[in-house]
C-alpha positions as CSV (number, residue, x, y, z in Angstrom):
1,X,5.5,-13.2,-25.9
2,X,4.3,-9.8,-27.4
3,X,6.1,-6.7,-25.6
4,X,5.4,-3.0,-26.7
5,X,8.0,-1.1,-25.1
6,X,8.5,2.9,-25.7
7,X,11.7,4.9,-25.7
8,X,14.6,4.6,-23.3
9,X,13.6,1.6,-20.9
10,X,16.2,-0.3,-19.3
11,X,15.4,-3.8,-18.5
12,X,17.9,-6.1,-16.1
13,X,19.0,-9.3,-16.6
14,X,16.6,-12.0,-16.2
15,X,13.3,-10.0,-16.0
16,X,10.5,-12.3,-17.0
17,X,7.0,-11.2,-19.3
18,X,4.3,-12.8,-20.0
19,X,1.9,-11.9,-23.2
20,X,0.6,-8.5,-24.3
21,X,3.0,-6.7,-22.1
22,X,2.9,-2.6,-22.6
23,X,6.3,-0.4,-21.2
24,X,5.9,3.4,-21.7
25,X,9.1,5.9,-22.0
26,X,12.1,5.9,-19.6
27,X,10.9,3.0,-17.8
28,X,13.4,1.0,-15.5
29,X,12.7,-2.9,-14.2
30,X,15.3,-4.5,-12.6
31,X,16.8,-7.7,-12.0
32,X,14.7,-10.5,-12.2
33,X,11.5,-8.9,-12.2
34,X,8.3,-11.5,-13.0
35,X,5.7,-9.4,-15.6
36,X,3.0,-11.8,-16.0
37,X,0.2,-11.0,-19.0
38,X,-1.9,-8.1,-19.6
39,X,0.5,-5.9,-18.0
40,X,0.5,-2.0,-18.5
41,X,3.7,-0.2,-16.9
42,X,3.3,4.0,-17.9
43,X,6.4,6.2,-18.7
44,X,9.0,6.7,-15.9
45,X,8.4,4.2,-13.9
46,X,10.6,1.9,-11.7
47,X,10.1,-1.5,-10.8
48,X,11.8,-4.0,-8.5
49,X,14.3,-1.4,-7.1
50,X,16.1,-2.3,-4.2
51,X,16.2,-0.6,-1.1
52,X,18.5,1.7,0.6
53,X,19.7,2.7,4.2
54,X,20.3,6.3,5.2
55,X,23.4,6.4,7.3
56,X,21.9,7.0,10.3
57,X,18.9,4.8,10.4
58,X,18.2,2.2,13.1
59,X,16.7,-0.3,10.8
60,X,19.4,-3.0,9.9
61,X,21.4,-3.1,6.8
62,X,19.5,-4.6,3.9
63,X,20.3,-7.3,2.0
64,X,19.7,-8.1,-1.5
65,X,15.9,-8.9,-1.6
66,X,14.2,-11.2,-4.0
67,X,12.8,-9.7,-7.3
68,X,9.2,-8.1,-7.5
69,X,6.3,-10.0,-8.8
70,X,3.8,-8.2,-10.8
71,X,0.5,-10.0,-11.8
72,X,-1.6,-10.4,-14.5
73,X,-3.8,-7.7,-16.0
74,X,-2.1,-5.2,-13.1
75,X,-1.3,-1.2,-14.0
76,X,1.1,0.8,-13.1
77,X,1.2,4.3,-13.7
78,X,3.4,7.2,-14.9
79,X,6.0,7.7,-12.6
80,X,5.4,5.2,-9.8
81,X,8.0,2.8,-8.0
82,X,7.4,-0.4,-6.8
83,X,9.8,-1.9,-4.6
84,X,11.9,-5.3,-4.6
85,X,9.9,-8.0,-2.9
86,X,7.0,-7.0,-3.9
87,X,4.3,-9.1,-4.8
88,X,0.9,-7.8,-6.7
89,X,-1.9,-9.6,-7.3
90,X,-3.9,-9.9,-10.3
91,X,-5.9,-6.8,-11.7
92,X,-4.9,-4.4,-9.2
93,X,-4.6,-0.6,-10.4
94,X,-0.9,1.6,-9.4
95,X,-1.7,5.1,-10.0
96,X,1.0,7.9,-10.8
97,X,3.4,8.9,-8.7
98,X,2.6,5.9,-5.8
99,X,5.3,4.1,-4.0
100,X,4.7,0.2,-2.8
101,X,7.9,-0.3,-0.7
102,X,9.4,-4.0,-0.4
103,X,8.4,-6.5,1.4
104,X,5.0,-5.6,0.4
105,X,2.1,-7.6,-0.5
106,X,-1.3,-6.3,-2.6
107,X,-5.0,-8.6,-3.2
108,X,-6.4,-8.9,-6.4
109,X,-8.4,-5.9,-7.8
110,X,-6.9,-3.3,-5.3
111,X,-6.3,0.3,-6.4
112,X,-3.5,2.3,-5.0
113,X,-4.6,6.2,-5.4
114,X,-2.5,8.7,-6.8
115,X,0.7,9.5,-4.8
116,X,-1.0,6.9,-1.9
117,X,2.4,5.9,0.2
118,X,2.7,2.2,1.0
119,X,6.2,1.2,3.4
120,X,7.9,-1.3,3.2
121,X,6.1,-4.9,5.5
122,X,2.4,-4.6,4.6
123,X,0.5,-6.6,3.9
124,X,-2.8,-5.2,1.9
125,X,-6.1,-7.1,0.8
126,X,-8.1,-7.6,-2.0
127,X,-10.6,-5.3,-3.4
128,X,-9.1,-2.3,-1.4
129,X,-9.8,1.1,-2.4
130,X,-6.8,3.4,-1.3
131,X,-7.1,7.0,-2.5
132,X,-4.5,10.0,-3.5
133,X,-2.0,10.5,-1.1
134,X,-2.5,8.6,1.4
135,X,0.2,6.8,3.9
136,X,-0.2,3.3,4.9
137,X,2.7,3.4,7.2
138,X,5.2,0.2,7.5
139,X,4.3,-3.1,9.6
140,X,0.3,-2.2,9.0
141,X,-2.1,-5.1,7.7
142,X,-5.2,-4.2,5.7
143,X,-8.0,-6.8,5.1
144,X,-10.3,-7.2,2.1
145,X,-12.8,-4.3,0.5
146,X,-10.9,-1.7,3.4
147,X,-11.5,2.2,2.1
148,X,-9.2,4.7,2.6
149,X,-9.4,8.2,1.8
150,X,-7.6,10.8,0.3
151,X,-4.5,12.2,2.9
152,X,-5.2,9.6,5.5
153,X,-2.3,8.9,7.4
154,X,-1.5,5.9,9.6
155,X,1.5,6.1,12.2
156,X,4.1,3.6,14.2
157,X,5.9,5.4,16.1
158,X,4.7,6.3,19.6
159,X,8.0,7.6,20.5
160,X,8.6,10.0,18.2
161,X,12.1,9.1,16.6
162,X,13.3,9.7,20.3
163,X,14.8,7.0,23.0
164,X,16.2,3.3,22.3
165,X,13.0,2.4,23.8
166,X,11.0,2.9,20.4
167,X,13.5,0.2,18.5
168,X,11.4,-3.2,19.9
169,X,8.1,-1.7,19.8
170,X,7.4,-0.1,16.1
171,X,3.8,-1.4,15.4
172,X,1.6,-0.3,12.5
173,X,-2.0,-0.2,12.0
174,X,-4.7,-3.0,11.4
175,X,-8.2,-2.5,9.4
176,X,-10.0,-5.6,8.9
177,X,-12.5,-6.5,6.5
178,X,-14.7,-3.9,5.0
179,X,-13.0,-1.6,7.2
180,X,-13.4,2.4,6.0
181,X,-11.6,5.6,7.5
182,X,-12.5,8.8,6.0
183,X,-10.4,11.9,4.7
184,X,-7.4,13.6,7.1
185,X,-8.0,11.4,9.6
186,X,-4.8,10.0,11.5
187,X,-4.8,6.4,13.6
188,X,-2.0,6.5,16.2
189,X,0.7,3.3,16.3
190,X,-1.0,0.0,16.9
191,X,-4.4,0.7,16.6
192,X,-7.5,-1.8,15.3
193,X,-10.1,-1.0,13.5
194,X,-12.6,-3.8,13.7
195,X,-14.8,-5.4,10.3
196,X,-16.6,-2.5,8.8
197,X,-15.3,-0.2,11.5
198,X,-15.7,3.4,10.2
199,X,-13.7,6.0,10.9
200,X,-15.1,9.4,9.9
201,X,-12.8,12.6,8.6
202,X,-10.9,14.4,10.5
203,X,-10.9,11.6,13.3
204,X,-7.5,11.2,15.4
205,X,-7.6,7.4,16.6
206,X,-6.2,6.9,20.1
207,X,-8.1,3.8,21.0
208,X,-9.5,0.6,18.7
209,X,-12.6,1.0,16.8
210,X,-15.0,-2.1,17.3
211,X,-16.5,-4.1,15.2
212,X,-19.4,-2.1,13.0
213,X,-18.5,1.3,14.8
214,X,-18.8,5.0,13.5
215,X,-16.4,7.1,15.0
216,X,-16.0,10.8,15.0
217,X,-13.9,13.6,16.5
218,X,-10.4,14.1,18.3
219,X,-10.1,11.6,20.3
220,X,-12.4,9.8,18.2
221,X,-15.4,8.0,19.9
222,X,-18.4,6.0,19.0
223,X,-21.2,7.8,18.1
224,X,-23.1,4.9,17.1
225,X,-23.3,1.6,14.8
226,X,-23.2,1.8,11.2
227,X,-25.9,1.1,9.3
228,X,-27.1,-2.5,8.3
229,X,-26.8,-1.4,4.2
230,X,-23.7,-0.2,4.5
231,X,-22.1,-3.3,6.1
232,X,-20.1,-5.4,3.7
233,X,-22.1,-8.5,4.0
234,X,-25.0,-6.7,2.5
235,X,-23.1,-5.3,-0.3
């Protein structure tokens, strides 16, 4: 095993590394973490932290979760926490300042923007492209090759925080395959967006978006198909 580790880091018991492993300054992995080889972790980051409960959330009480899993060739940059239960595939890119919360899993060769939110319960493909500050909110699925831009924002809640009614019916977001949604646009709880569904910026999604669909405006609405070279297949 060859580890390069800077100043400062605090490593927990049983935390396992495979070769050619780099740790900047101040960084923290806890308990149990898996590292596998050719992995990059920049100063101040946090890895395999477990969660915790606000006093007056209606989530249950959490449990000790298993450790995170971090694969090989994967990046993680200054200042970003990854979550407990967390498991990244191979080659995927963490930018500063991101947050993957537990439960959590990424596909190989996915990049997580700068500051880009991900709650806790989704499951992300491979080959995704999620850019700066975005907010994949919790319970969502992503497929495979999905783009997301900068300050999109996905939501669960139709409810608003407000009635008992909301507790049984949180539901995130799907995008499937190839799926793309464009800057500042928002997709209300539950929503699909089909294979290479397109969502363009600015959109508010109130309804699905079908399969190969452009959609523009607020509510968005299909203005027409997208076109046959910019479909996944024929990438």
């Amino acid at each position: 095993m060859t580890l390069q580790q800077g100043q400062n880091v605090i490593i927990g018991e049983n935390v396992v590394f495979g070769e050619n492993v780099k740790i900047g300054n101040n960084v923290i992995i806890y308990e149990g973490t898996e590292i596998r080889d050719n992995v990059i972790i920049q100063d101040n980051a946090v890895i395999g932290k477990q969660p915790t409960r606000a006093k007056t959330s209606i989530l249950p009480e959490v449990k000790t979760l298993p450790p995170a899993k971090i694969g090989s060739g994967v990046t993680i940059g200054t200042s970003a926490i990854v979550y407990a239960n967390v498991e990244i595939s191979n080659d995927v890119f963490i930018a500063d300042l991101a947050t993957v919360r537990e439960r959590v899993t990424i596909g190989a060769k996915t990049i997580v923007g700068r500051g880009a939110a991900i709650e806790n319960d989704c499951a992300i493909g491979k080959s995704c492209k999620l850019e700066t500050n975005c907010y994949i909110t919790a319970y969502s699925t992503l497929g495979d090759s999905v783009f997301i831009a900068p300050c999109v924002v996905t939501t669960n809640d139709n409810f608003m925080g407000r009635s008992k009614e909301r507790f049984d019916k949180f539901k995130g977001v799907t995008v499937k395959d190839g799926g793309r949604i464009g800057a500042n646009a928002t997709i209300l709880p539950g929503k699909v967006i089909q294979e290479d569904g397109a969502v363009a910026a600015g959109s508010i999604v109130s309804r699905d978006v079908e399969l190969e669909s452009l959609v523009v405006g607020s509510p968005a609405k299909e203005i027409r198909k997208v076109p046959e070279e910019q479909l996944l297949r024929n990438q």
